[in-house]
PyMOL commands that place a pseudoatom at each C-alpha (Angstrom):
pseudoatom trace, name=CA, resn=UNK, resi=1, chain=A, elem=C, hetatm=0, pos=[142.784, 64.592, -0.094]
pseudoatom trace, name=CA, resn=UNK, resi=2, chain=A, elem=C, hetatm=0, pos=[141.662, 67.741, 0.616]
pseudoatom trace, name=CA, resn=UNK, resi=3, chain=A, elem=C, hetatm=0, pos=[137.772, 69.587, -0.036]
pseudoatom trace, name=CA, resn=UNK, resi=4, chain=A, elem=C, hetatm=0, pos=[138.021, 71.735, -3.293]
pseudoatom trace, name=CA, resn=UNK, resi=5, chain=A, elem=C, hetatm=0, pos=[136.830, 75.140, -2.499]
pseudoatom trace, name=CA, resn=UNK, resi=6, chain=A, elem=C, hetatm=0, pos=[138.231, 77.403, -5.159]
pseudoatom trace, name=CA, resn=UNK, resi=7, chain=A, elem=C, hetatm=0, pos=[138.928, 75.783, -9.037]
pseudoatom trace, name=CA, resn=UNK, resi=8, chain=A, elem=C, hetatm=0, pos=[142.728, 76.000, -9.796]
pseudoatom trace, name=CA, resn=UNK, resi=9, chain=A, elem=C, hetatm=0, pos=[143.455, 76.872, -13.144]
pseudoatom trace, name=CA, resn=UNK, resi=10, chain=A, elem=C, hetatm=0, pos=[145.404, 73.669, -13.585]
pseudoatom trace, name=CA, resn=UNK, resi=11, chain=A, elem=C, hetatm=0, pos=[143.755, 70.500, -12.366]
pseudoatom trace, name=CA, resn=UNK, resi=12, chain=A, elem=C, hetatm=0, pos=[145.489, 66.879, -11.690]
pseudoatom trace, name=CA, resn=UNK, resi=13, chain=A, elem=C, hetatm=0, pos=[143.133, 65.398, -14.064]
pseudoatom trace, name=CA, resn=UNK, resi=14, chain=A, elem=C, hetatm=0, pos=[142.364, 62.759, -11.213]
pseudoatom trace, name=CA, resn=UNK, resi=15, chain=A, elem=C, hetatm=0, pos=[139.177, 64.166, -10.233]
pseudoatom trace, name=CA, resn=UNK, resi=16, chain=A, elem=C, hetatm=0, pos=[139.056, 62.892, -6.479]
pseudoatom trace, name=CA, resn=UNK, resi=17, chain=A, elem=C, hetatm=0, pos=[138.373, 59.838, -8.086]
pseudoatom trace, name=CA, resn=UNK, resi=18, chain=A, elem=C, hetatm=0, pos=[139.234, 56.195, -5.994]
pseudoatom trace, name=CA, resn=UNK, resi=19, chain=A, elem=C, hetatm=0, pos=[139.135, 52.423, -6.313]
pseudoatom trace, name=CA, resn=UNK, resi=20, chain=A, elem=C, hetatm=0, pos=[137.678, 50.160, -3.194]
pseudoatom trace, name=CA, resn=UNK, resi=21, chain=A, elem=C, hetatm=0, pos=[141.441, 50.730, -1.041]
pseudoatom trace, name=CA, resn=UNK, resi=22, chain=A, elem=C, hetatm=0, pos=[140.074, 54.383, -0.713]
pseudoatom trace, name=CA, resn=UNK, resi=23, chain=A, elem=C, hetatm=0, pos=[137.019, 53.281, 1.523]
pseudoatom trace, name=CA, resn=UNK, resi=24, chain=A, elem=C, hetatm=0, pos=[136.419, 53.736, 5.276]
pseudoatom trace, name=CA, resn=UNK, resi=25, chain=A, elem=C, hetatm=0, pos=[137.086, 49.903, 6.808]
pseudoatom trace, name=CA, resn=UNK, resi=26, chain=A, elem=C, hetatm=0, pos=[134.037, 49.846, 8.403]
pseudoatom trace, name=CA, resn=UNK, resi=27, chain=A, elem=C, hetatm=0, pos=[130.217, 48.789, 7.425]
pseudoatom trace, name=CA, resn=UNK, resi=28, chain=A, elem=C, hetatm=0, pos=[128.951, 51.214, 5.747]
pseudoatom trace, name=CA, resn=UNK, resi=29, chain=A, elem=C, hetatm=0, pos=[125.513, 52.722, 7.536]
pseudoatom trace, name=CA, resn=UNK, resi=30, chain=A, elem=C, hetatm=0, pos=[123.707, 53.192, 3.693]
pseudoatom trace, name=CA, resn=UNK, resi=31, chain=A, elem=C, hetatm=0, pos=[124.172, 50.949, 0.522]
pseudoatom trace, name=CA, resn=UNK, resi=32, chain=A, elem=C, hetatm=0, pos=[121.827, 52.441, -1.711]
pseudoatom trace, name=CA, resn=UNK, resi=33, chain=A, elem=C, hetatm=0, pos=[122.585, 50.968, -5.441]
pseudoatom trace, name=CA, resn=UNK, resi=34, chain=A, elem=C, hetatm=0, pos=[120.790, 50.602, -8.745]
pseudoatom trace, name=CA, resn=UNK, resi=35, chain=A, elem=C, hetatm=0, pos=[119.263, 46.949, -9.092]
pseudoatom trace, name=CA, resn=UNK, resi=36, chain=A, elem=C, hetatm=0, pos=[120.707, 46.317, -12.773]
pseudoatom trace, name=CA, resn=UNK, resi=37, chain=A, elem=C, hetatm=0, pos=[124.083, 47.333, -13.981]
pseudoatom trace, name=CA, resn=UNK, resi=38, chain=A, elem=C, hetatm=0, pos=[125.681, 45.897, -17.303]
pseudoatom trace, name=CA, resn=UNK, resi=39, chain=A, elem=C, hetatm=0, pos=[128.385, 42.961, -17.121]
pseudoatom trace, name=CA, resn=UNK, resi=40, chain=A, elem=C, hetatm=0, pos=[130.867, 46.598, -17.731]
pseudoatom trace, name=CA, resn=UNK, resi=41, chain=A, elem=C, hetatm=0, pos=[130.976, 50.156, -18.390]
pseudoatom trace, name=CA, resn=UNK, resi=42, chain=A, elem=C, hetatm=0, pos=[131.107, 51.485, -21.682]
pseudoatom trace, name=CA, resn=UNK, resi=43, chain=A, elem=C, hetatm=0, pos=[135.005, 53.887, -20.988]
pseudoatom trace, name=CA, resn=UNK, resi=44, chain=A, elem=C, hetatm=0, pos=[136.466, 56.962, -23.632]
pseudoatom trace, name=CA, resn=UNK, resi=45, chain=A, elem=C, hetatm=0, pos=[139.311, 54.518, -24.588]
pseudoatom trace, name=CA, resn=UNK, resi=46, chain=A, elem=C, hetatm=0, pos=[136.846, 52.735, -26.720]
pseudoatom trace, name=CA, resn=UNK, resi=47, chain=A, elem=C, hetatm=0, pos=[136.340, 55.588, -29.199]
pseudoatom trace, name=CA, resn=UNK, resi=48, chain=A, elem=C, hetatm=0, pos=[139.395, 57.458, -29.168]
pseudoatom trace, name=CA, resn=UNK, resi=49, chain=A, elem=C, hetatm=0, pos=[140.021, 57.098, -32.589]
pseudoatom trace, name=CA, resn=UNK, resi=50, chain=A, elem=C, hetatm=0, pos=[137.058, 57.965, -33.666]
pseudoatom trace, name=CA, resn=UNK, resi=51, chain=A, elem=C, hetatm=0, pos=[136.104, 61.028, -30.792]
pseudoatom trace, name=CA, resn=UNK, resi=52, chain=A, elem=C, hetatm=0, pos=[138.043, 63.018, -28.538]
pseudoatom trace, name=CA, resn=UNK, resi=53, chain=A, elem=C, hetatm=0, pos=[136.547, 64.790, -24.942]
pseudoatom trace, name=CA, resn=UNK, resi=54, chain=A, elem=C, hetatm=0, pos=[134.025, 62.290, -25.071]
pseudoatom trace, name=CA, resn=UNK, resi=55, chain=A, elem=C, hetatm=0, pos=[133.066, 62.060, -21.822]
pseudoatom trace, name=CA, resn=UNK, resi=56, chain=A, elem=C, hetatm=0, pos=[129.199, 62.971, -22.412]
pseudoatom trace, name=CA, resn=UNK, resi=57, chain=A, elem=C, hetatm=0, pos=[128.294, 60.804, -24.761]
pseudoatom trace, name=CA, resn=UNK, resi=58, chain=A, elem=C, hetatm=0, pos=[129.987, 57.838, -23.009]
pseudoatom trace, name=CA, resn=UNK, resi=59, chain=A, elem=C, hetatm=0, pos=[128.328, 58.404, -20.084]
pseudoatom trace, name=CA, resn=UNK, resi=60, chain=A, elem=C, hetatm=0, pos=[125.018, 59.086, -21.900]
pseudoatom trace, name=CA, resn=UNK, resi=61, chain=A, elem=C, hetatm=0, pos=[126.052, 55.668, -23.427]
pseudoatom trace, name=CA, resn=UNK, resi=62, chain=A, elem=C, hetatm=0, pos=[126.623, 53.855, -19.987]
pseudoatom trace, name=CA, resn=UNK, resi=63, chain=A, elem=C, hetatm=0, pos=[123.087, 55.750, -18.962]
pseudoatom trace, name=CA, resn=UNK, resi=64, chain=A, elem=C, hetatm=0, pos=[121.155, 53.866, -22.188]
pseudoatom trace, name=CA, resn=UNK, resi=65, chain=A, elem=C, hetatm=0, pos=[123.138, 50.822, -21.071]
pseudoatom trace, name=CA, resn=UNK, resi=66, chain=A, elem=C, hetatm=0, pos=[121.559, 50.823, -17.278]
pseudoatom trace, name=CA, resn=UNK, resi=67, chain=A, elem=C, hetatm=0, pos=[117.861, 51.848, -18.232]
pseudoatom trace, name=CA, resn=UNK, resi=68, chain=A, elem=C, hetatm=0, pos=[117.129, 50.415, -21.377]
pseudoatom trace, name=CA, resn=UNK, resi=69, chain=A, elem=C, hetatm=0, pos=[119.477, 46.870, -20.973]
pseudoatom trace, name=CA, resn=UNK, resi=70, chain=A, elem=C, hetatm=0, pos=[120.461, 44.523, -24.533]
pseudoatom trace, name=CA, resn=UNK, resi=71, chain=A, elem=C, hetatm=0, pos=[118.215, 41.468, -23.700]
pseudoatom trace, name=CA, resn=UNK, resi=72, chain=A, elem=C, hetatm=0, pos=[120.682, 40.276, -26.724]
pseudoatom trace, name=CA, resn=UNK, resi=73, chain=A, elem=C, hetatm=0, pos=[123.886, 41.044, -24.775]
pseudoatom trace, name=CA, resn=UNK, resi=74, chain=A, elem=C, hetatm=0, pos=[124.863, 37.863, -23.012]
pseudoatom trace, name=CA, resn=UNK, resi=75, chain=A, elem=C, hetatm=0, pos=[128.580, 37.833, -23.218]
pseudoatom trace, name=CA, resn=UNK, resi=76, chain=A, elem=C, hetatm=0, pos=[130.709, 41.151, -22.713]
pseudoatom trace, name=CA, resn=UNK, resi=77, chain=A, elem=C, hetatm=0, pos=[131.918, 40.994, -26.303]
pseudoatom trace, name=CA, resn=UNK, resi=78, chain=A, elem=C, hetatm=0, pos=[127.930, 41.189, -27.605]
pseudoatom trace, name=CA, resn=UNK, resi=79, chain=A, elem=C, hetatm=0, pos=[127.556, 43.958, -25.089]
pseudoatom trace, name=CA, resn=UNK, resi=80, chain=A, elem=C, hetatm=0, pos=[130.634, 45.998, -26.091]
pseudoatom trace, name=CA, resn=UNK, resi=81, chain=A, elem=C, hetatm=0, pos=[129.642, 45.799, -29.654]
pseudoatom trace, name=CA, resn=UNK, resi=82, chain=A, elem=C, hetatm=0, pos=[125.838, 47.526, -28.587]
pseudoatom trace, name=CA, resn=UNK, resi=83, chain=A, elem=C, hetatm=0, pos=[127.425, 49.527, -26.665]
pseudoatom trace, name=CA, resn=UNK, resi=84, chain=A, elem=C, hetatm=0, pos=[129.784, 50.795, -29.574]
pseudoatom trace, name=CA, resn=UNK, resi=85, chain=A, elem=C, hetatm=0, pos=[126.267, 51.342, -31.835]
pseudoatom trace, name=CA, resn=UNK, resi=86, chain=A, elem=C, hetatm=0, pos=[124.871, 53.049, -28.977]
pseudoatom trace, name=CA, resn=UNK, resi=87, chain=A, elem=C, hetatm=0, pos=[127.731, 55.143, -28.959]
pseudoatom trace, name=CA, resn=UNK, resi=88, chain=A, elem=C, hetatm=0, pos=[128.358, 56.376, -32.496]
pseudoatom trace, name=CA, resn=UNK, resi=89, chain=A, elem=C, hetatm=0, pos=[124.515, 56.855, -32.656]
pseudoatom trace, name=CA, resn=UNK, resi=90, chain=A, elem=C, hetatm=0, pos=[124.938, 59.138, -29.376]
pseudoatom trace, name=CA, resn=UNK, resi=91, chain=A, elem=C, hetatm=0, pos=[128.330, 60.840, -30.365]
pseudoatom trace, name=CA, resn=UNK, resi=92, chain=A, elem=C, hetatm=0, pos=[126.701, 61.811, -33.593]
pseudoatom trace, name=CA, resn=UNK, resi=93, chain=A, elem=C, hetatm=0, pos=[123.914, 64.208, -31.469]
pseudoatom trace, name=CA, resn=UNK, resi=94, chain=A, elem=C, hetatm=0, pos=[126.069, 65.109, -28.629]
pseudoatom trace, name=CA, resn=UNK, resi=95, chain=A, elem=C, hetatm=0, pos=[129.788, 65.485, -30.367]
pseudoatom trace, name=CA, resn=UNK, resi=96, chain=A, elem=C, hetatm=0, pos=[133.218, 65.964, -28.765]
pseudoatom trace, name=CA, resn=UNK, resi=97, chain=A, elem=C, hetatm=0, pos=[133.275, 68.290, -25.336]
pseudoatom trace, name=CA, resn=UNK, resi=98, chain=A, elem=C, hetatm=0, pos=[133.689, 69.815, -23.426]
pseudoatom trace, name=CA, resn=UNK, resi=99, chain=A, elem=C, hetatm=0, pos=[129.909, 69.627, -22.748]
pseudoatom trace, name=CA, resn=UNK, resi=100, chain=A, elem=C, hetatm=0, pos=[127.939, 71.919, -20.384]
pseudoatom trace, name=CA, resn=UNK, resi=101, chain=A, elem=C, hetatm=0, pos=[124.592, 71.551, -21.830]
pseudoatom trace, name=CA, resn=UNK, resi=102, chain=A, elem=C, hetatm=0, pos=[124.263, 67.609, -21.442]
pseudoatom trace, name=CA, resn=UNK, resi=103, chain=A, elem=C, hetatm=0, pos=[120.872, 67.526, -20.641]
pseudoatom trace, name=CA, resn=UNK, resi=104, chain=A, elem=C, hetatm=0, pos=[119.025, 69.145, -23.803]
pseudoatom trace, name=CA, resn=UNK, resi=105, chain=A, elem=C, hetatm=0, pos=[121.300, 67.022, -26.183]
pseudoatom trace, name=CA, resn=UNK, resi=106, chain=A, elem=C, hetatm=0, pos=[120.389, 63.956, -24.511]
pseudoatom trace, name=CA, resn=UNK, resi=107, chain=A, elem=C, hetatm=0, pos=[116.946, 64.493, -24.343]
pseudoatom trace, name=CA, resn=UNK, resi=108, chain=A, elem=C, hetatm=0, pos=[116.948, 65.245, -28.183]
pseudoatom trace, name=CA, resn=UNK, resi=109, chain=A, elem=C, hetatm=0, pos=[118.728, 61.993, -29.017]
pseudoatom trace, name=CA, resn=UNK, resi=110, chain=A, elem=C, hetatm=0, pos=[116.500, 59.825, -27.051]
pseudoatom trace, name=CA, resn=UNK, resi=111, chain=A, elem=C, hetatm=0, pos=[113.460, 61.725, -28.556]
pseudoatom trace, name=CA, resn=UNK, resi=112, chain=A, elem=C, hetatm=0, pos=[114.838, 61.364, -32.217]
pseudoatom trace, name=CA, resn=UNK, resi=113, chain=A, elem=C, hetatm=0, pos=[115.424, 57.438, -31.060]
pseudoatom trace, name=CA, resn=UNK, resi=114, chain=A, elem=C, hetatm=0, pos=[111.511, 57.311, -29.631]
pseudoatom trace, name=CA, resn=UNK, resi=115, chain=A, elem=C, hetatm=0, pos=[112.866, 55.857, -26.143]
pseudoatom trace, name=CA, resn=UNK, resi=116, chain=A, elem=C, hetatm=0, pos=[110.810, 57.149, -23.538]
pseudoatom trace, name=CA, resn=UNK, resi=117, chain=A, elem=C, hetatm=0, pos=[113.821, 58.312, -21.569]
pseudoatom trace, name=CA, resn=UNK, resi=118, chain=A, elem=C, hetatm=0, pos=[113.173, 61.618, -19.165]
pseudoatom trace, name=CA, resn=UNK, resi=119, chain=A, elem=C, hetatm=0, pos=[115.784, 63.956, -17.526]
pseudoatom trace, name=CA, resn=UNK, resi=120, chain=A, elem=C, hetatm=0, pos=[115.268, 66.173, -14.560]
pseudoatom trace, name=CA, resn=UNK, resi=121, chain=A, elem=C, hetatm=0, pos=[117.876, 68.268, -12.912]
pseudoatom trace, name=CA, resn=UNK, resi=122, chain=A, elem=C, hetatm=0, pos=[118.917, 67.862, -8.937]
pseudoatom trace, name=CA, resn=UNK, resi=123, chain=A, elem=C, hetatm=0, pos=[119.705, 70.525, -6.996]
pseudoatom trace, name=CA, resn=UNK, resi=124, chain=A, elem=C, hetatm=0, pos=[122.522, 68.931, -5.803]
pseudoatom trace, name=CA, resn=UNK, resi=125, chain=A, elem=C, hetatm=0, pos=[124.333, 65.723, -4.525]
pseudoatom trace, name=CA, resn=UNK, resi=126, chain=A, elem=C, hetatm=0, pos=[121.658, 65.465, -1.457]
pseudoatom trace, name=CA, resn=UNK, resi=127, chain=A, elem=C, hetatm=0, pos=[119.074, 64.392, -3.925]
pseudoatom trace, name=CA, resn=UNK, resi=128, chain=A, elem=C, hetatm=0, pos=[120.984, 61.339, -5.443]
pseudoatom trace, name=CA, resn=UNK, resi=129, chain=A, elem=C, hetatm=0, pos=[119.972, 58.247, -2.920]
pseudoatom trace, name=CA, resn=UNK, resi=130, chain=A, elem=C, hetatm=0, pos=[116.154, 59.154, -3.790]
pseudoatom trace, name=CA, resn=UNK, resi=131, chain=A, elem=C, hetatm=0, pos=[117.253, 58.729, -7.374]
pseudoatom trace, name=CA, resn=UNK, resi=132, chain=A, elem=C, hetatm=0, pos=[119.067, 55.504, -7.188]
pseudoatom trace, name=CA, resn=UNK, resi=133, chain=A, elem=C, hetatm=0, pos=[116.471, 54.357, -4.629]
pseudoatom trace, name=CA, resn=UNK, resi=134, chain=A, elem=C, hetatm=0, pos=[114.068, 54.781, -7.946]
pseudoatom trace, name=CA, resn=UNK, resi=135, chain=A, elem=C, hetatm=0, pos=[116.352, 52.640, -9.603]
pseudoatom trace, name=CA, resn=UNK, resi=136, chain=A, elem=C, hetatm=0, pos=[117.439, 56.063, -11.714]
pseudoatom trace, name=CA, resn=UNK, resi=137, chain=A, elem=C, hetatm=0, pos=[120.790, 56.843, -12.624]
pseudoatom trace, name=CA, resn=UNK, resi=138, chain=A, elem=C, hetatm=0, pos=[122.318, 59.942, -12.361]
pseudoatom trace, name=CA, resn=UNK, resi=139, chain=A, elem=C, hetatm=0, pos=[124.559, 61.912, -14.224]
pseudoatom trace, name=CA, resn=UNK, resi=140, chain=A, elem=C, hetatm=0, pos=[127.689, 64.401, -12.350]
pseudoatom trace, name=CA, resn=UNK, resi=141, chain=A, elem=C, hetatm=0, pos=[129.564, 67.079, -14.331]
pseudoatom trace, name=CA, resn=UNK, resi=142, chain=A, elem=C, hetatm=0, pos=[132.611, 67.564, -12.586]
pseudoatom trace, name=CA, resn=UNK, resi=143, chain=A, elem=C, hetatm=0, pos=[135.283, 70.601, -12.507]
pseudoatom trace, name=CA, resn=UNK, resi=144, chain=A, elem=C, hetatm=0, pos=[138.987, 69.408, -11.484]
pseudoatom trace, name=CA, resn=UNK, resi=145, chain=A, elem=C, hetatm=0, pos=[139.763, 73.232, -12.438]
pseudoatom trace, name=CA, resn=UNK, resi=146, chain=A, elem=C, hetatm=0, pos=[138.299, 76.079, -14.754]
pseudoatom trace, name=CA, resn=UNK, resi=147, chain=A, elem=C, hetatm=0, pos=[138.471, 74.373, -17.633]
pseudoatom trace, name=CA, resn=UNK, resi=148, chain=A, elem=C, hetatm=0, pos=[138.624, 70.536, -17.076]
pseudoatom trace, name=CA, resn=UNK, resi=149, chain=A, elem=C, hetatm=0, pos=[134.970, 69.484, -16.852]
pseudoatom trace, name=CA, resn=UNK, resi=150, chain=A, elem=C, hetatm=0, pos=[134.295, 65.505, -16.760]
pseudoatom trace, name=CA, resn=UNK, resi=151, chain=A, elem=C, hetatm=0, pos=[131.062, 63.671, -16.824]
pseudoatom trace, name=CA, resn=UNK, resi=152, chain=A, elem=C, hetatm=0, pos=[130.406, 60.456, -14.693]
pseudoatom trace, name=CA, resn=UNK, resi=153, chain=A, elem=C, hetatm=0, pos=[127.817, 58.113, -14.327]
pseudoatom trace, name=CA, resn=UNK, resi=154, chain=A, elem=C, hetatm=0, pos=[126.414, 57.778, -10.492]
pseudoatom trace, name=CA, resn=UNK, resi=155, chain=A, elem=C, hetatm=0, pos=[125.510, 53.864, -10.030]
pseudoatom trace, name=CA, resn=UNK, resi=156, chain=A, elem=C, hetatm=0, pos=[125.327, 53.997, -6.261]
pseudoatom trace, name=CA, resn=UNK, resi=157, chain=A, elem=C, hetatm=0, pos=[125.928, 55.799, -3.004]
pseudoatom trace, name=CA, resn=UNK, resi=158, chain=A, elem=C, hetatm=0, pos=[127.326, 54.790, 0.594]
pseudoatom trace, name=CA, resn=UNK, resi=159, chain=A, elem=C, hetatm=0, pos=[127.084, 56.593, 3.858]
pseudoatom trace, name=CA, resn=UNK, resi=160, chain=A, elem=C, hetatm=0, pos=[128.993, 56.882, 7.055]
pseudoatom trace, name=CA, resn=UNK, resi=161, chain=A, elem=C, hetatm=0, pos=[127.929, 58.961, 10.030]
pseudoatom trace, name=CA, resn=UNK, resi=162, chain=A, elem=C, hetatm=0, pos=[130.969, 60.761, 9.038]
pseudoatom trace, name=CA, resn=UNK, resi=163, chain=A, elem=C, hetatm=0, pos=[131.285, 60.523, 5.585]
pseudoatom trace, name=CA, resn=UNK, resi=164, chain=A, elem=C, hetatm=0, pos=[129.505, 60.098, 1.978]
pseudoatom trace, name=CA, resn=UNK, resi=165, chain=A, elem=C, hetatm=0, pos=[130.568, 58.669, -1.060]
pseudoatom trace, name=CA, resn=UNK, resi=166, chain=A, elem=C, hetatm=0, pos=[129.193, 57.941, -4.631]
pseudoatom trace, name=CA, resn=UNK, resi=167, chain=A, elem=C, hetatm=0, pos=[130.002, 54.897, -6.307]
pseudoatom trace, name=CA, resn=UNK, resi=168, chain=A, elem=C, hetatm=0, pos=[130.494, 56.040, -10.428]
pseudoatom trace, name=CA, resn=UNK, resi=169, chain=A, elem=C, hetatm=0, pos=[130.927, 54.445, -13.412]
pseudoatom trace, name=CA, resn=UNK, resi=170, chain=A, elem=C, hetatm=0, pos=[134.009, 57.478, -14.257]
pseudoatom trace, name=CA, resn=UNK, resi=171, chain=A, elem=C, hetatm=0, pos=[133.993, 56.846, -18.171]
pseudoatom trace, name=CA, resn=UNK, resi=172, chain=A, elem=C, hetatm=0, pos=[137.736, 55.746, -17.773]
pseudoatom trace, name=CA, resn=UNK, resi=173, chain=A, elem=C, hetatm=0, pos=[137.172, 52.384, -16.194]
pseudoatom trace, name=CA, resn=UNK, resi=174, chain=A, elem=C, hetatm=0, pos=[135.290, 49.004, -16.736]
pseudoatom trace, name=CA, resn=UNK, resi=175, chain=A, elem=C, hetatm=0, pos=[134.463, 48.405, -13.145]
pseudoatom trace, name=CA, resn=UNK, resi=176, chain=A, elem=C, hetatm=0, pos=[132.749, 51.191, -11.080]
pseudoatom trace, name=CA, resn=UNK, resi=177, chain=A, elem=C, hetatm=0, pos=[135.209, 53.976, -9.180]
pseudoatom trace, name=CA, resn=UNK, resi=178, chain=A, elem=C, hetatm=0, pos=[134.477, 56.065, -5.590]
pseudoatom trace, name=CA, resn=UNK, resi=179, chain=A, elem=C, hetatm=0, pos=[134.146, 60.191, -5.405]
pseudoatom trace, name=CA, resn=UNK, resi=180, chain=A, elem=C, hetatm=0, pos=[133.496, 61.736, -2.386]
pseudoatom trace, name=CA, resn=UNK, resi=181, chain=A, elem=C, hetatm=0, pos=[131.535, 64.973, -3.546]
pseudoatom trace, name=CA, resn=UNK, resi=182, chain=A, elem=C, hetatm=0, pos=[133.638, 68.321, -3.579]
pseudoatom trace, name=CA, resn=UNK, resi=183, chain=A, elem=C, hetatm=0, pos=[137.245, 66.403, -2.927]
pseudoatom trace, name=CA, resn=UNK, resi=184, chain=A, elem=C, hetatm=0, pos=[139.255, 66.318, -5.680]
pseudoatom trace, name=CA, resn=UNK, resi=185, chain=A, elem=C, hetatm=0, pos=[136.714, 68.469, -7.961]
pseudoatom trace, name=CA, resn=UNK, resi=186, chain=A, elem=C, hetatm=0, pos=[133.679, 70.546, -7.670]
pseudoatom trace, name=CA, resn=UNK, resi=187, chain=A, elem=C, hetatm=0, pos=[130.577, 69.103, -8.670]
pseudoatom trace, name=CA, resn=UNK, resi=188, chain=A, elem=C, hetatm=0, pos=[129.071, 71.821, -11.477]
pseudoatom trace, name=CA, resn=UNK, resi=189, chain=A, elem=C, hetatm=0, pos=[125.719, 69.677, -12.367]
pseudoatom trace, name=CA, resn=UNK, resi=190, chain=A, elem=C, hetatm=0, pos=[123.715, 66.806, -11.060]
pseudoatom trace, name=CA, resn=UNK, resi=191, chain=A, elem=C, hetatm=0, pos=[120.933, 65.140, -13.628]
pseudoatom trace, name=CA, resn=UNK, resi=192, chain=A, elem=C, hetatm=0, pos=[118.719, 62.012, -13.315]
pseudoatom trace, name=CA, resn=UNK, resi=193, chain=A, elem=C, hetatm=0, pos=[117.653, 59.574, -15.902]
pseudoatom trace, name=CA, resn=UNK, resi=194, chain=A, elem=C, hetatm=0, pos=[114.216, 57.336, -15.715]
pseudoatom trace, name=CA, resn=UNK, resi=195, chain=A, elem=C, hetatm=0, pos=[112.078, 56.014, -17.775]
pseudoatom trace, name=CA, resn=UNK, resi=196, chain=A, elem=C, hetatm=0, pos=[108.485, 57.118, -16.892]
for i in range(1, 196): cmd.bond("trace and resi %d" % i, "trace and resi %d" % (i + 1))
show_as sticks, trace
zoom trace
């Protein structure tokens, strides 16, 4: 796969985006990962029928999931059924996307909820290990062409001397996906979630 430089008009709609077979076969020189992930990833397929382009608010979803966990959630069905509240409660601030702005309509649900939750914006990819070393997610919008945007949840990172790549929770699957930064799609935003 080759660097994106300039957005086609027309995207694949893959994103860059890779399962485990994708991965250099060697040791990786950095593992840097969040400590506590839910049992599974909260994906669009869940709500289709009742959202559409709803990338934001499930990864704004999968965000609540990692930093503010369901003590109550011990089987995947109890956590699927949060995770649907969460969800509805979220889709109802944010709505359908394409979504640019992710950042002030998070912030404004989690206020109007009275969770502590804070957002600051990264200059770029560079500034995700420090992040995750924090034990803070972090949030990528990502441009497969001019006007195919996609928002993913960053769980993780791993480093090579030749060679980086994020470990994401992509909104499509249940189990987390590899993205090398800037192949396959530009990244357009970087955030970070913590609780203070």
């Amino acid at each position: 796969m080759k660097k994106t430089v300039l957005l086609p008009i027309v995207g694949d709609g893959r994103y860059g985006f890779f399962d485990a077979s994708g991965l250099p076969r060697y040791p990786a020189v950095s593992d840097v990962r969040l400590e506590q992930l839910p049992a599974e990833f909260a994906v669009t397929s869940d709500y289709d029928p009742e959202a559409r382009n709803h990338c934001a608010a499930v990864t704004a979803t999968n965000i609540s999931l990692i930093l503010s966990p369901p003590a109550n959630a011990r089987t995947k069905e109890a956590l699927g059924r949060i995770a649907h509240r969460s969800f509805t409660s979220i889709h109802n601030r944010i709505g359908n996307g394409p979504i640019l702005n992710l950042e002030k309509r998070i912030m404004r649900y989690y206020t109007e909820a009275g969770i502590p939750i804070r957002c600051r914006r990264l200059r770029d990819t560079a500034a995700i290990p420090s992040a995750l070393m924090q034990n803070h997610p972090a949030a990528l919008l990502l441009a497969d062409s001019l006007f195919q945007w996609h928002w993913v949840t960053v769980i993780g990172q791993l480093s090579w001397p030749d060679d980086t790549v994020l470990i994401i929770a992509d909104s499509w699957h249940r189990t987390p996906r590899y993205y090398r930064p800037g192949y396959g799609s530009r990244v357009l935003g970087v955030l970070e979630f913590y609780i203070p």
